[in-house]
LOKOLMAR-381642 format. One record per atom (N, C-alpha, C): residue number from 1; x, y, z; residue in three letters. Coordinates in nm, 4 decimals. Each point is the difference from the previous one (the first is absolute). Layout:
BEGIN
NUM;X;Y;Z;ALA
...
***
This chain:
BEGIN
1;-0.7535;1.2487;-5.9460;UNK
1;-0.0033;-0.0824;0.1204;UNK
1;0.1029;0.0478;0.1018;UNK
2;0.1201;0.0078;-0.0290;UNK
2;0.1177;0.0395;0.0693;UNK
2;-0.0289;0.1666;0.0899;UNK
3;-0.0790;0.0797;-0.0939;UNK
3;-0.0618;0.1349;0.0330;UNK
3;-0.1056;-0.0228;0.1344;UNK
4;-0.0917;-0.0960;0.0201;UNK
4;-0.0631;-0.0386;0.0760;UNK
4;0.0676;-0.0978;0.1306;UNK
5;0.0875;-0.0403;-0.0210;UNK
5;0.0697;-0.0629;0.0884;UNK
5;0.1026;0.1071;0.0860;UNK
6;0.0670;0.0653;-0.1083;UNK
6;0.0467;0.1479;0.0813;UNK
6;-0.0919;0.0997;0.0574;UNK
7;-0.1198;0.0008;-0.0481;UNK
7;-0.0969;0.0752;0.0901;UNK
7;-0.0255;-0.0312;0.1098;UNK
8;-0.0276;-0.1341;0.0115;UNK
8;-0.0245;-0.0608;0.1657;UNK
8;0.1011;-0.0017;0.0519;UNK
9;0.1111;0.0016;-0.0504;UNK
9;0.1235;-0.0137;0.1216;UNK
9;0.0441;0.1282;0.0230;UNK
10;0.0108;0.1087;-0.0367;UNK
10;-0.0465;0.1743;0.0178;UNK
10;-0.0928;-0.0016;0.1069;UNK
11;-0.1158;-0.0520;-0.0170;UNK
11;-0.1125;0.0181;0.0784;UNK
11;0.0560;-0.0534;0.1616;UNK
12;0.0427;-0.0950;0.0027;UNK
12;0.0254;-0.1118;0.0827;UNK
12;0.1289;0.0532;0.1188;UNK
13;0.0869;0.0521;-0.1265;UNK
13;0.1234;0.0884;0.0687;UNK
13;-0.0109;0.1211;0.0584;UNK
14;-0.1440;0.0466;-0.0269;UNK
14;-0.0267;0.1408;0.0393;UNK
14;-0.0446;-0.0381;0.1326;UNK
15;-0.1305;-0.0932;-0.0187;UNK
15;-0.0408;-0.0229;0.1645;UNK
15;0.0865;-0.0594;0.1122;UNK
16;0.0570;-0.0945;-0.0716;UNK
16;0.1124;-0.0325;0.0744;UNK
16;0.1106;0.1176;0.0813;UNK
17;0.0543;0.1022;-0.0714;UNK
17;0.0705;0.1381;0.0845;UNK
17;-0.1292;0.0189;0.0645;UNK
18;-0.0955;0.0425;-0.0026;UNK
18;-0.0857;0.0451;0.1146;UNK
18;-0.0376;-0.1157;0.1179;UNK
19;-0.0359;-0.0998;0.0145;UNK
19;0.0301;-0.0444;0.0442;UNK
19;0.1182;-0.0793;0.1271;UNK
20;0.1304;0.0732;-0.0764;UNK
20;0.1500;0.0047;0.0571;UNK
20;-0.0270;0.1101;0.0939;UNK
21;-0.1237;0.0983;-0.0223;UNK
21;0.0542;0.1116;0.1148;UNK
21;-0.0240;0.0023;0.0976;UNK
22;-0.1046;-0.1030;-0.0192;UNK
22;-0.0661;-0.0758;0.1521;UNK
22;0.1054;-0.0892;0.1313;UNK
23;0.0757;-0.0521;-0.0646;UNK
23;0.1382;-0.0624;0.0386;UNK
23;0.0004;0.0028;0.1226;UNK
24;0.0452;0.1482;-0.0020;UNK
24;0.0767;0.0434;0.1581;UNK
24;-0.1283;-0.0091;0.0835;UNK
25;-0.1083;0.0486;-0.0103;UNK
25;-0.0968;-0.0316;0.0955;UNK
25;-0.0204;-0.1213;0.0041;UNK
26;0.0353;-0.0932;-0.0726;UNK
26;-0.0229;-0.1599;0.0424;UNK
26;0.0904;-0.0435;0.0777;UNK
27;0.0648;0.0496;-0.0292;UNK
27;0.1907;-0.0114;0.0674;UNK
27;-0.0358;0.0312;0.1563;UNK
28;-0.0386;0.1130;0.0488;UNK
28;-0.0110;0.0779;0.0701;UNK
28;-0.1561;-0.0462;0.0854;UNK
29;-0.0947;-0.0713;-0.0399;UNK
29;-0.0817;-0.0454;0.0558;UNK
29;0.0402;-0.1620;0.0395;UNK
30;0.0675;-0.0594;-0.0650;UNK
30;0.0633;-0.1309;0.0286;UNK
30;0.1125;0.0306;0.1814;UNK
31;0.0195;0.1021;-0.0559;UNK
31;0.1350;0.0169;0.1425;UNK
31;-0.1220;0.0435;0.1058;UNK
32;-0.0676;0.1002;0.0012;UNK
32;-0.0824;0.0109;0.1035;UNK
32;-0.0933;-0.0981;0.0506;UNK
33;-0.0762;-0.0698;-0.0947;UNK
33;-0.0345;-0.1278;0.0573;UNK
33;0.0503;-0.0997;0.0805;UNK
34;0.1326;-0.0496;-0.0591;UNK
34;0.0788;-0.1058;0.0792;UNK
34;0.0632;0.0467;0.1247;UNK
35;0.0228;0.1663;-0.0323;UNK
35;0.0981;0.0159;0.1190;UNK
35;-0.0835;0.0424;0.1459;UNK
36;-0.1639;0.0665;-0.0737;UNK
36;-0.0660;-0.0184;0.1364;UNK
36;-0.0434;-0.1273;0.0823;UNK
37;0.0146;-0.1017;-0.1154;UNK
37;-0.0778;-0.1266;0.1064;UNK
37;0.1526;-0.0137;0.0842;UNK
38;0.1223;-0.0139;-0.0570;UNK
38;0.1034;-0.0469;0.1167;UNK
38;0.0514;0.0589;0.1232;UNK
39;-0.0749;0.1660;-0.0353;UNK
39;0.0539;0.1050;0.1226;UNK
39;-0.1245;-0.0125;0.1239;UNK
40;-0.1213;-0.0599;-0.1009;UNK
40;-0.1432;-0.0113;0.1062;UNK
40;0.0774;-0.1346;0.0881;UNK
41;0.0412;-0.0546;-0.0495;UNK
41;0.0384;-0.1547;0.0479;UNK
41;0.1054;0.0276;0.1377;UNK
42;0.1231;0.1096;-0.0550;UNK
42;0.1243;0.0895;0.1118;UNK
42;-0.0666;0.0494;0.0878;UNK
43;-0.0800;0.0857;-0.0504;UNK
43;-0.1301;0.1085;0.1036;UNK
43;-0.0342;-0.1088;0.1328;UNK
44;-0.0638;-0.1007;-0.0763;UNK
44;-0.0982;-0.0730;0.1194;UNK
44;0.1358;-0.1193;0.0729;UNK
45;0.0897;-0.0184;-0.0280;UNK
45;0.0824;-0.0980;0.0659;UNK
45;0.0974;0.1090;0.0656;UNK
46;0.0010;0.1340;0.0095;UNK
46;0.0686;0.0660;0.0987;UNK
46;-0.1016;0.0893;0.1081;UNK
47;-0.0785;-0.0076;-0.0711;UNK
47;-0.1413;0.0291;0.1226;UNK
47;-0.0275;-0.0996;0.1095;UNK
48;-0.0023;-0.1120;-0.0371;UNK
48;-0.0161;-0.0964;0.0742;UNK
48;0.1658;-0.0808;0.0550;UNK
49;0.0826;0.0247;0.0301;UNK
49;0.1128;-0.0755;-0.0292;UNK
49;-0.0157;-0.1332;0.0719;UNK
50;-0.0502;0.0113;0.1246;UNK
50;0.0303;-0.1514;0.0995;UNK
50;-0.1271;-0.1313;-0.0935;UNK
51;-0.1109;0.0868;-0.0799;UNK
51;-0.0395;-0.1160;-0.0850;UNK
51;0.0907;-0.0487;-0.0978;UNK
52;0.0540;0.1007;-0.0446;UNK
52;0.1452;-0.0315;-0.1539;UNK
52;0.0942;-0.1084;0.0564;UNK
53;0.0294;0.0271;0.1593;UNK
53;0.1057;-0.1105;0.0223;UNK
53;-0.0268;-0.1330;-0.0085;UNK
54;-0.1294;0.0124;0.0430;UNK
54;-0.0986;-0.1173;0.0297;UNK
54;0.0024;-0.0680;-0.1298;UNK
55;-0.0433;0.0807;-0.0838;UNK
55;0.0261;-0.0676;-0.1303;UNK
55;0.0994;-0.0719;-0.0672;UNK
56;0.1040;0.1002;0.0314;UNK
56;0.1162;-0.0377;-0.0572;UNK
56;0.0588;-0.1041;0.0596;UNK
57;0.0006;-0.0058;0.1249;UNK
57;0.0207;-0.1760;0.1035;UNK
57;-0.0462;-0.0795;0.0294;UNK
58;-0.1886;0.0164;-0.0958;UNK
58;-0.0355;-0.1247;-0.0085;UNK
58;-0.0527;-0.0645;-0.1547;UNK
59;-0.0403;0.1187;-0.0302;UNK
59;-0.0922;-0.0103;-0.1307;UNK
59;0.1156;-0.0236;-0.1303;UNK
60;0.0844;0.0791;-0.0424;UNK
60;0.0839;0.0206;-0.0749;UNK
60;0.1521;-0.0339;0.0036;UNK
61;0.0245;-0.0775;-0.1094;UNK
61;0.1006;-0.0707;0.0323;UNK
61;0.1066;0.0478;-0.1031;UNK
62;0.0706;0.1387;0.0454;UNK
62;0.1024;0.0707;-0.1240;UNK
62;0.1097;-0.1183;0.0584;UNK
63;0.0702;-0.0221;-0.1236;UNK
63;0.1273;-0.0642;0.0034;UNK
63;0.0938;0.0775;0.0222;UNK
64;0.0930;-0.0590;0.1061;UNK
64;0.1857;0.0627;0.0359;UNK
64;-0.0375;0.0688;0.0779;UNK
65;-0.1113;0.1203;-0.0153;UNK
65;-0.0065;0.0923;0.1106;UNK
65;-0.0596;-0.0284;0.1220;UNK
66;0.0340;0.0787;0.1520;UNK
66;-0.0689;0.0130;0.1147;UNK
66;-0.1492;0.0501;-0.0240;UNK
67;-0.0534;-0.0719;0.0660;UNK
67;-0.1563;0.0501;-0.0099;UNK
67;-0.0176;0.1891;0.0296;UNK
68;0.0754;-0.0053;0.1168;UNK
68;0.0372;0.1779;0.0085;UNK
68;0.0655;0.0591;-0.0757;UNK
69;0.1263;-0.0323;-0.1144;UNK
69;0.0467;0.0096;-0.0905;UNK
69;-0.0972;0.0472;-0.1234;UNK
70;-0.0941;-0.1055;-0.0031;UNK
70;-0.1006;-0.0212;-0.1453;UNK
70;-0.1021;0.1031;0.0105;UNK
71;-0.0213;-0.0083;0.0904;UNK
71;-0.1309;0.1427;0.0675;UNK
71;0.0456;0.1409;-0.0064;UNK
72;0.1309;0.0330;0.0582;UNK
72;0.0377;0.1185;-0.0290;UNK
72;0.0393;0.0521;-0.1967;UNK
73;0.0955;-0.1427;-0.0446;UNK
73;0.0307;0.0208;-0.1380;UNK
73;-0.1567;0.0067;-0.0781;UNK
74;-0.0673;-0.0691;0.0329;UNK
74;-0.1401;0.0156;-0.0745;UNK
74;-0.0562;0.1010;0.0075;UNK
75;-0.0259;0.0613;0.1400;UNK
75;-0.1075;0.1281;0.0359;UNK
75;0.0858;0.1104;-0.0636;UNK
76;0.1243;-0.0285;-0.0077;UNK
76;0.0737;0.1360;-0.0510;UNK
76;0.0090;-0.0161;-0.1594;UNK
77;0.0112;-0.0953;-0.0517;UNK
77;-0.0195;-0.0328;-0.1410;UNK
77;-0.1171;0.0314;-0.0437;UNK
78;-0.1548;-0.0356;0.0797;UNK
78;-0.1124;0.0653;-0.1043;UNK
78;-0.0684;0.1347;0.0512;UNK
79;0.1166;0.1094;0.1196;UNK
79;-0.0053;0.1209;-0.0273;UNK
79;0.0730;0.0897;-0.0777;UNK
80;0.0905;-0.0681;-0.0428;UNK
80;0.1084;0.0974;-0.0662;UNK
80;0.0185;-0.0193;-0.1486;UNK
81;-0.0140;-0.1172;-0.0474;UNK
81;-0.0242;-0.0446;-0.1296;UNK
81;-0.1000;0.0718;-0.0766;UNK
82;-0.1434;-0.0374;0.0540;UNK
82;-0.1036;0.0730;-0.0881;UNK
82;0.0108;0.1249;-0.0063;UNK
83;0.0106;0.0944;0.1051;UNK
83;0.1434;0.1528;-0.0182;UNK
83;0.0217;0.0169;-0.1606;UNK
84;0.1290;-0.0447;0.0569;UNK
84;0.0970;-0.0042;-0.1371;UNK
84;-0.1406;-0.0093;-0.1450;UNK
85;-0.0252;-0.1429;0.0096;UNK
85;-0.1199;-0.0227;-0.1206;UNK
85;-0.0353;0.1036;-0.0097;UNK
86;-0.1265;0.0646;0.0627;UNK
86;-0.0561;0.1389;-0.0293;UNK
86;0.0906;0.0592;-0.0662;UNK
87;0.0847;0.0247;0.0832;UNK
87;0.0782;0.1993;-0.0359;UNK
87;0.0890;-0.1032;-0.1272;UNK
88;0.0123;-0.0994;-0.0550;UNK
88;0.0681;-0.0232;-0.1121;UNK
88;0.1534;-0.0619;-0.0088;UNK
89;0.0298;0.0346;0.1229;UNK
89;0.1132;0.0402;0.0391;UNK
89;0.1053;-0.1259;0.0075;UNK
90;0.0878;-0.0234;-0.1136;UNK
90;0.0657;-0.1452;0.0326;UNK
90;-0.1904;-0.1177;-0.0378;UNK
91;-0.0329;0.0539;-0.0709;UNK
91;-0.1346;-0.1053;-0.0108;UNK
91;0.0130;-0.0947;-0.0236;UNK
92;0.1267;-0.0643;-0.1062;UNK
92;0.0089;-0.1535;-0.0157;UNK
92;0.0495;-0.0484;0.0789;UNK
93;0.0953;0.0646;0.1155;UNK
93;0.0518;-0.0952;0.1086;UNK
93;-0.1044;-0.0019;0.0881;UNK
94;-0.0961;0.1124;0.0375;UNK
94;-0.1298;0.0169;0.1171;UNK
94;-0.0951;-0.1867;-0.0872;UNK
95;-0.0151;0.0266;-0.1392;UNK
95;-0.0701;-0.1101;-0.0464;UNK
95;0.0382;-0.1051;0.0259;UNK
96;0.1347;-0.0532;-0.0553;UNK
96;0.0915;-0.1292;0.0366;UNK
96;-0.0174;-0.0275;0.1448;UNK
97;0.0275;0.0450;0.0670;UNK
97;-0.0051;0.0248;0.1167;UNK
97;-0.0980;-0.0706;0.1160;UNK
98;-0.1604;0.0921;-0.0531;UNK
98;-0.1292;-0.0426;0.0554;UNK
98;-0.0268;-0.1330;-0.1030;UNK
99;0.0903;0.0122;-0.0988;UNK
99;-0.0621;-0.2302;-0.0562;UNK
99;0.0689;-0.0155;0.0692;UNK
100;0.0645;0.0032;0.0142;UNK
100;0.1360;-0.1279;0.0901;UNK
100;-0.0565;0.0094;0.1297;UNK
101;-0.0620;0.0858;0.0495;UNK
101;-0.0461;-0.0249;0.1253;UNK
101;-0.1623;-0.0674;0.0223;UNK
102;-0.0470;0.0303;-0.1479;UNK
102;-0.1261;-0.0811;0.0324;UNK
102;0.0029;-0.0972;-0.0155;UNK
103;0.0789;-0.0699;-0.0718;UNK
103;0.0455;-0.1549;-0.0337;UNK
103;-0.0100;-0.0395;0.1261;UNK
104;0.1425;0.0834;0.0763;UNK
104;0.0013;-0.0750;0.1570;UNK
104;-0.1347;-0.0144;0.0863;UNK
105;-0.0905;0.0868;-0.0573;UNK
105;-0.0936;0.0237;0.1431;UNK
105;-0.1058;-0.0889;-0.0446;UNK
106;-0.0230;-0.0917;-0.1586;UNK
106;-0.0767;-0.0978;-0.0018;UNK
106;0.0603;-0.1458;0.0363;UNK
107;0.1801;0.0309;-0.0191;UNK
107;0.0726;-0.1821;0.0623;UNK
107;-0.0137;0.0398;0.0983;UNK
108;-0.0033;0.1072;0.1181;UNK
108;-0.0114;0.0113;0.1720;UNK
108;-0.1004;-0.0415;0.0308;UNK
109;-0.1336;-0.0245;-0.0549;UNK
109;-0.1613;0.0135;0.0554;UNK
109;-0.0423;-0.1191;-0.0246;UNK
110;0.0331;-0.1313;0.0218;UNK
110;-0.0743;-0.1029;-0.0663;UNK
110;-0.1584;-0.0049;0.0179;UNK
111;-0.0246;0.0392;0.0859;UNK
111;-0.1792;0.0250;-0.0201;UNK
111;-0.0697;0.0970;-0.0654;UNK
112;0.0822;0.0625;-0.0739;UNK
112;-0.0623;0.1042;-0.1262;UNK
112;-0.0931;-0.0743;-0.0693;UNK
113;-0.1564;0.0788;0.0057;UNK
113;-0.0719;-0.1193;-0.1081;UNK
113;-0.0510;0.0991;-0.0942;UNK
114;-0.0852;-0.0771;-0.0963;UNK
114;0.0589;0.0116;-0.1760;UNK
114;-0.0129;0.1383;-0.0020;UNK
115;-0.1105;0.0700;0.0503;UNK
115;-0.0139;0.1116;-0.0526;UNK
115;0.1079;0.1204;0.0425;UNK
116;0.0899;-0.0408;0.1278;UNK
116;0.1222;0.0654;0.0538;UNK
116;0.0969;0.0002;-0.1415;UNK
117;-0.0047;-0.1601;-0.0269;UNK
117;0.1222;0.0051;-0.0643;UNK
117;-0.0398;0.0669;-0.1820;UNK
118;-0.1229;0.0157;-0.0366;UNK
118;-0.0251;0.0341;-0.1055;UNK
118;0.0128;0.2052;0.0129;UNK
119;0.0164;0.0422;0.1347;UNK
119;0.0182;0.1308;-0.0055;UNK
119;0.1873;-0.0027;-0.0211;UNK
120;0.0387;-0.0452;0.0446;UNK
120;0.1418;-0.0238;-0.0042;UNK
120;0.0572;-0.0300;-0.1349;UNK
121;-0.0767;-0.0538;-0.0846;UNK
121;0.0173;-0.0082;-0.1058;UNK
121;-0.0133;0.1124;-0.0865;UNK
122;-0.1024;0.0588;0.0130;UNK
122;-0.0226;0.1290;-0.0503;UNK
122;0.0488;0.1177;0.0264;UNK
123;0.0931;0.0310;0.1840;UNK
123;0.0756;0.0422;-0.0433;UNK
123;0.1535;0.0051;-0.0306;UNK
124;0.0526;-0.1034;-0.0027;UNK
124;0.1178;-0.0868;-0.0864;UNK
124;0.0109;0.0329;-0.1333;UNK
125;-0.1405;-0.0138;-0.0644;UNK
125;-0.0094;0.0408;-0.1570;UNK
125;0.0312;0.1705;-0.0205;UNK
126;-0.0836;0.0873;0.1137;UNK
126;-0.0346;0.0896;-0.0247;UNK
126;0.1927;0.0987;-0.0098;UNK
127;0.0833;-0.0658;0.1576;UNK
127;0.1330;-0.0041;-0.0241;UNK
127;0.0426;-0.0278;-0.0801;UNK
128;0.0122;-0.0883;-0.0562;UNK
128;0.0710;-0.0717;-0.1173;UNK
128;-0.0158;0.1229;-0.1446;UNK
129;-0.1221;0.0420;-0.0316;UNK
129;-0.0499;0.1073;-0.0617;UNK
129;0.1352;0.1032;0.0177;UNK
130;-0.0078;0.0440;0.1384;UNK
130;0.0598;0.1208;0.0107;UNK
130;0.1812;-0.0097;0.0042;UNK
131;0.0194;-0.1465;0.0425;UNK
131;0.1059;-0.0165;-0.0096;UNK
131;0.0781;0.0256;-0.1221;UNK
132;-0.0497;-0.0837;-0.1339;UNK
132;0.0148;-0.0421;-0.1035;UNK
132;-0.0051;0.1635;-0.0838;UNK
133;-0.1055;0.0901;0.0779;UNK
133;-0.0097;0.1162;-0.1348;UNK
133;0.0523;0.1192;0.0901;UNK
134;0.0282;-0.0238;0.1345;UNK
134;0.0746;0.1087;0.0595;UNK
134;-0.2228;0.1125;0.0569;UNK
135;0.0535;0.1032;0.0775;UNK
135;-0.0303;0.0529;0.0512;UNK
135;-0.1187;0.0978;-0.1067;UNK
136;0.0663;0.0422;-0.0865;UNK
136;-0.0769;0.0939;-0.0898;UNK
136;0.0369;0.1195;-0.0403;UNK
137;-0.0566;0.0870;-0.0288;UNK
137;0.0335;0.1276;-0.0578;UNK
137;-0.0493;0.0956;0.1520;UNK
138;-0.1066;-0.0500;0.0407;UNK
138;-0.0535;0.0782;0.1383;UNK
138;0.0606;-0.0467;0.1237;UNK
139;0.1434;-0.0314;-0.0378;UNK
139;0.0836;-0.0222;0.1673;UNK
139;0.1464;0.0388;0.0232;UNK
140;0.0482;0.0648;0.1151;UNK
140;0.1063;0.0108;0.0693;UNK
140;0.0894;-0.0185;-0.1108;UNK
141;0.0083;-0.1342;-0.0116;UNK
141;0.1548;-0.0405;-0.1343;UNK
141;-0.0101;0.0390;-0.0982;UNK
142;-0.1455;0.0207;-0.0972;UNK
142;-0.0012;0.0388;-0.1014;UNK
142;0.0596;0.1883;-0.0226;UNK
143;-0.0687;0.0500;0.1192;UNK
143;0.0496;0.1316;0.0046;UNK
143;0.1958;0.0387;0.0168;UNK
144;0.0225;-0.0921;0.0917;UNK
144;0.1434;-0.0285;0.0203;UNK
144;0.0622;0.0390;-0.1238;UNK
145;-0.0140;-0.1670;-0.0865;UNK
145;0.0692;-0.0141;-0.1100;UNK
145;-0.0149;0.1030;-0.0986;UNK
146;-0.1531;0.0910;-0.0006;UNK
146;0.0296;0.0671;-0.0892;UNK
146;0.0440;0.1248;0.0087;UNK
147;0.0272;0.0235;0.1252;UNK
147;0.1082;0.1268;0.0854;UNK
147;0.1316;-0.0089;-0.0431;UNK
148;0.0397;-0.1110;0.0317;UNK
148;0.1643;-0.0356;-0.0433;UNK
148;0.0393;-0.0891;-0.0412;UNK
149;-0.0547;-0.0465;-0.1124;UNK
149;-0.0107;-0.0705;-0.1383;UNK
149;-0.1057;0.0305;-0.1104;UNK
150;0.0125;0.1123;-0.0162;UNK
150;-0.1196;0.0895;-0.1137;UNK
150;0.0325;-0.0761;-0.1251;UNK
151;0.0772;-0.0667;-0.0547;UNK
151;0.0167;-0.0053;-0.0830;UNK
151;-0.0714;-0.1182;-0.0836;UNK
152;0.0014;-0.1007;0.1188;UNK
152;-0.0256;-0.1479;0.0281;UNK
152;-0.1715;-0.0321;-0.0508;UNK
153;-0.0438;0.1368;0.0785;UNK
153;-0.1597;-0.0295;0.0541;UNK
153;-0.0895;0.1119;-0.0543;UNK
***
């Protein structure tokens, strides 16, 4: 019995490493996903800016900050962030980062309806993911650390 129970968990442990090698491309498709919807979001609110203000001084209600304040820190937050995401680079602070800012951008919007706020959710999770497991083997930091900390990684 014990022979058969170690067989499946052999079996189990084998697919499992293959499986693991998939990782970084999950890793790495998670960052490109999230980080294109927030740079499409930078893209179109600096294309348009006098609608962004509009927004930001009537529609959206960031706390502490100037509406011109919130517009510039925002438009520059979801071009430069998803950046970083991609290239890896500092990825858990680029991750931390874009949650903490999407948090804000569903308490700023009170007319977000469900299906707004159910993308926001998804990608919160999808951050949270990357936060929690870091960037991957296919990014910026991972290469870093294992430049000058070989030992570590």
């Amino acid at each position: 019995m014990s022979t058969t129970v170690h067989s499946v968990a052999t079996a189990i442990d084998a697919l499992y490493r293959k499986i693991d090698l998939l990782a970084p491309l999950g890793n790495l498709a998670l960052r490109l996903w999230v980080a294109n919807v927030f740079f499409k979001s930078g893209m179109l609110k600096l294309g348009n800016w006098d609608s962004t203000m509009y927004l930001f001084e009537n529609e959206y209600h960031v706390p502490i900050l100037s509406p011109n304040l919130a517009a510039l820190m925002g438009t520059g937050a979801e071009l430069v962030l998803p950046v970083l995401l991609v290239l890896g680079l500092g990825g858990r602070f680029a991750a931390f980062a874009l949650f903490m800012f999407n948090i804000v951008a569903v308490m700023s919007y009170p007319d977000l309806e469900a299906a707004g706020i159910r993308d926001h959710q998804i990608w919160g999770v999808m951050l949270l993911v990357l936060m929690l497991q870091g960037p991957g083997k296919l990014s910026g930091d991972y290469c870093l650390l294992r430049t000058y900390l070989p030992k570590s990684h």
